[in-house]
N, C-alpha and C positions, 0 to 999 in steps of 0.2 A: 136470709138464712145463713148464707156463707159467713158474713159480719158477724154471728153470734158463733159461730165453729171456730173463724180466728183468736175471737176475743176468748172464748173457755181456754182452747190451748197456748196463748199469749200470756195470760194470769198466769197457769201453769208453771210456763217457760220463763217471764222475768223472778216468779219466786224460787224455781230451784239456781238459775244462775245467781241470782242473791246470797241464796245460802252456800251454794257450794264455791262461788267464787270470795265468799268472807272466809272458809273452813280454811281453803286453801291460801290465803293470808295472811291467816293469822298461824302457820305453821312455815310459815317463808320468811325466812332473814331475806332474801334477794332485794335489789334497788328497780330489779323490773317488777312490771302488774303481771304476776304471772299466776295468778288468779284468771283475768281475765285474757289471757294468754292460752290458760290450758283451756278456759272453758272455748272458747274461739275456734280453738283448731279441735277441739272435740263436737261440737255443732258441725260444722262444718262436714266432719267424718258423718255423723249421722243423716246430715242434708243427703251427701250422696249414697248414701245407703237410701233414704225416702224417697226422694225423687226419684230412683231409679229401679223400685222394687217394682214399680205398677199397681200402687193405690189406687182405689176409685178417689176423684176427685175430694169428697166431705175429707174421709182419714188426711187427704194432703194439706189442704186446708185447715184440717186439726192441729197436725205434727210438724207439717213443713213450715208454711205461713206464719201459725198460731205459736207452737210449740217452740220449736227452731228458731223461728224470727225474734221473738222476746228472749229467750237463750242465747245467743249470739248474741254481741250489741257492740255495733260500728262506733257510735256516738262513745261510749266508754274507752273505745281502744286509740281514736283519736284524743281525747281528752288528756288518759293518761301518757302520750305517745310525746303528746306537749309538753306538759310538766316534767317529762325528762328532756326534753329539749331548753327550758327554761332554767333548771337547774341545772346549767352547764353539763348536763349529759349527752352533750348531742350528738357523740358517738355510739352510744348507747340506745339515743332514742332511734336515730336510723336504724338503727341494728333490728332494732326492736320490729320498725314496721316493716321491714323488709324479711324477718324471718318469720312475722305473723304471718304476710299475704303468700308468700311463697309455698309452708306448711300448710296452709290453708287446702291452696290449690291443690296440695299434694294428697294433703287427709282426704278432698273431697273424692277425687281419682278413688283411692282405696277403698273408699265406702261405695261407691260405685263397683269397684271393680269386687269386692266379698261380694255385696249381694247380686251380681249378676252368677256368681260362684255358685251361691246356693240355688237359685232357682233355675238351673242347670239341670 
């Protein structure tokens, strides 16, 4: 049962990262994916908001796993992290993964840290 909870919120979560990280693409002059950029550190803020509100398991499953996990996508950020590396960006591309994982770290804290705020 759990494999079909992921999989609904996984369709979900790869189509809206699809659309909103082309929206936001195709409104960017930038040499970074900052498409897949914002979406990244925005998942992320959301993860620690889910994980830390006290779902019952299914909703985390749903949202976390399913939702989350095809919304975020490692595989994309590596990919494009390369092809700046590749096109003699590689100042750029460093920059790139070192300010994705960092933000990361930090949106997750935050989203943790609101929703422990509200359920106060």
């Amino acid at each position: 049962m759990h494999f079909l909870i992921v999989g609904i919120g996984g369709v979900f979560g790869s189509i809206t990262r699809y659309k909103l990280g082309k929206a936001i693409a195709e409104k960017s002059d930038s040499i970074y994916p900052i498409g897949t950029f914002l979406t990244n550190i925005m998942g992320a803020f959301l993860l620690g908001i889910v994980s830390n509100s006290g779902l019952n398991s299914n909703y985390y499953y749903l949202l976390g796993d399913g939702f989350l996990g095809a919304f975020t996508t490692f595989s994309t950020f590596m990919y494009e992290g390369f092809m700046l590396f590749q096109e003699n960006e590689k100042l750029n591309s460093i920059a790139y993964f070192i300010i994705t994982v960092i933000l990361g770290i930090i949106f997750y804290g935050l989203g943790a840290y609101v929703i422990k705020q509200f359920l106060l």
